[in-house]
C-alpha positions as CSV (number, residue, x, y, z in Angstrom):
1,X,102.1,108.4,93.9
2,X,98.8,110.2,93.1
3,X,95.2,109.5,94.0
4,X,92.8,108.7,91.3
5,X,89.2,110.3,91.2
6,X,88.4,107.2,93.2
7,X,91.4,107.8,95.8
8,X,92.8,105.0,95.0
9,X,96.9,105.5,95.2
10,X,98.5,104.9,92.0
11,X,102.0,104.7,90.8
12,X,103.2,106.9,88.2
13,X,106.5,107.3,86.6
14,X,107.6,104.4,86.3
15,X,111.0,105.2,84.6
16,X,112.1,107.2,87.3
17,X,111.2,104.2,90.0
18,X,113.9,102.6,91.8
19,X,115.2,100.9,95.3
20,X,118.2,102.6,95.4
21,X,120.3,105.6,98.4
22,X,118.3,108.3,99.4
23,X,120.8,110.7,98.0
24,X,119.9,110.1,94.7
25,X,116.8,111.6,95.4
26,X,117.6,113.8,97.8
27,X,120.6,115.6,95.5
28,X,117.8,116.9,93.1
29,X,116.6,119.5,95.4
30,X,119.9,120.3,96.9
31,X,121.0,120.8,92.9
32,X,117.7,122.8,92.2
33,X,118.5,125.4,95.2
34,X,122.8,124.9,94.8
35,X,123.5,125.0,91.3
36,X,120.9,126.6,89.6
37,X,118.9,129.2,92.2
38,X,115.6,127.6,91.4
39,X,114.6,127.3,95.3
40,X,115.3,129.8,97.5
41,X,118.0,129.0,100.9
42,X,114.7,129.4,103.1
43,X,113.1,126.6,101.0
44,X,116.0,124.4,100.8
45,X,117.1,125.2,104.5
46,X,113.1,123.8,105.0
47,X,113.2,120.8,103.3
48,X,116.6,119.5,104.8
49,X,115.4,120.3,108.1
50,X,111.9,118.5,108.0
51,X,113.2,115.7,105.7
52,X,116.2,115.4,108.4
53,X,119.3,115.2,106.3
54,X,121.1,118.2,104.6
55,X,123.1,116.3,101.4
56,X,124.7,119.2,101.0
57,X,126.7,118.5,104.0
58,X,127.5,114.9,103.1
59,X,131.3,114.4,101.3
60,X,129.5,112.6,98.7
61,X,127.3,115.0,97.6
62,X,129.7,117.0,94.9
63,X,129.9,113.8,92.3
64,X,126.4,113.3,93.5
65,X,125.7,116.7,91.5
66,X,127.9,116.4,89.0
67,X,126.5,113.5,87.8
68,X,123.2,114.4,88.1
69,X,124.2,117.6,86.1
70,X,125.8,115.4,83.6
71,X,122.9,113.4,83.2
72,X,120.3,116.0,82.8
73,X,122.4,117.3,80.0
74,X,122.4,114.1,78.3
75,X,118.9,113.9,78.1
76,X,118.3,117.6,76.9
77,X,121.3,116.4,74.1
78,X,118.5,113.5,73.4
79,X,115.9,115.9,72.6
80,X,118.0,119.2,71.0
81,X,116.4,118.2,67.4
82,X,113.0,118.9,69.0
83,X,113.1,122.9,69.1
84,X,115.7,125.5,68.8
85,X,115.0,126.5,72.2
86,X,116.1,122.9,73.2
87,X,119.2,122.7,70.8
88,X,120.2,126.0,72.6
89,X,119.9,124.8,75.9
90,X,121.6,121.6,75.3
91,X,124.8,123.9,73.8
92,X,124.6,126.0,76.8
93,X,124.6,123.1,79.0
94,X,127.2,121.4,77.2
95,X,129.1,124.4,77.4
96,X,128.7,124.6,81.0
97,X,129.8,121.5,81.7
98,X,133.1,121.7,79.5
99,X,134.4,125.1,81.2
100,X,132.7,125.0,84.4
101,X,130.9,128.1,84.3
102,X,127.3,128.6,86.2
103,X,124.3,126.3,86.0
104,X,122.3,129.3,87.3
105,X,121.3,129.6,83.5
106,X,120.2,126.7,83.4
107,X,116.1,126.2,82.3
108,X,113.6,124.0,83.6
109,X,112.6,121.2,81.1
């Protein structure tokens, strides 16, 4: 949600909108600090405690990363024909995903 110049509240992103388990929210900024170092512990450690839930504690939450890794690699595949810089990534995430190796590589798109 954002406000408008009006401050009206107004729904935005509408292909990421869904009724659906917290988790699947809640995994992206355990992955972001977990897998590839983008947040730091103190910021994570913050959010789970105010937010009330550490996913990172639930059983669940490893094939809750793993396919959220899997899917942000498919959508970085979608786009590799943009740039260079994104065919690279894609390979390097691909790569990643094939051997196991770090994530902490891993750019922001």
């Amino acid at each position: 949600m954002l406000r408008d110049r009006h401050g009206e509240a107004k729904l935005i992103d509408l292909d990421g909108f869904a009724v659906g388990p917290r988790e699947w929210d809640l995994a992206l900024t355990a992955i972001y600090f977990d897998s590839f170092g983008w947040h730091t512990r103190e910021e994570y450690e913050t959010f789970a405690k105010v937010y009330g839930l550490d996913i990172m504690q639930w059983p669940g939450y490893p094939v809750m990363r793993e396919v959220r890794e899997f899917l942000m690699v498919t959508w970085i595949a979608q786009k590799a024909s943009e740039s260079e810089r994104t065919a690279q990534e894609a390979a390097k995430r691909i790569a990643a995903l094939r051997t196991g190796a770090s994530r902490k590589d891993w750019q922001p798109y």
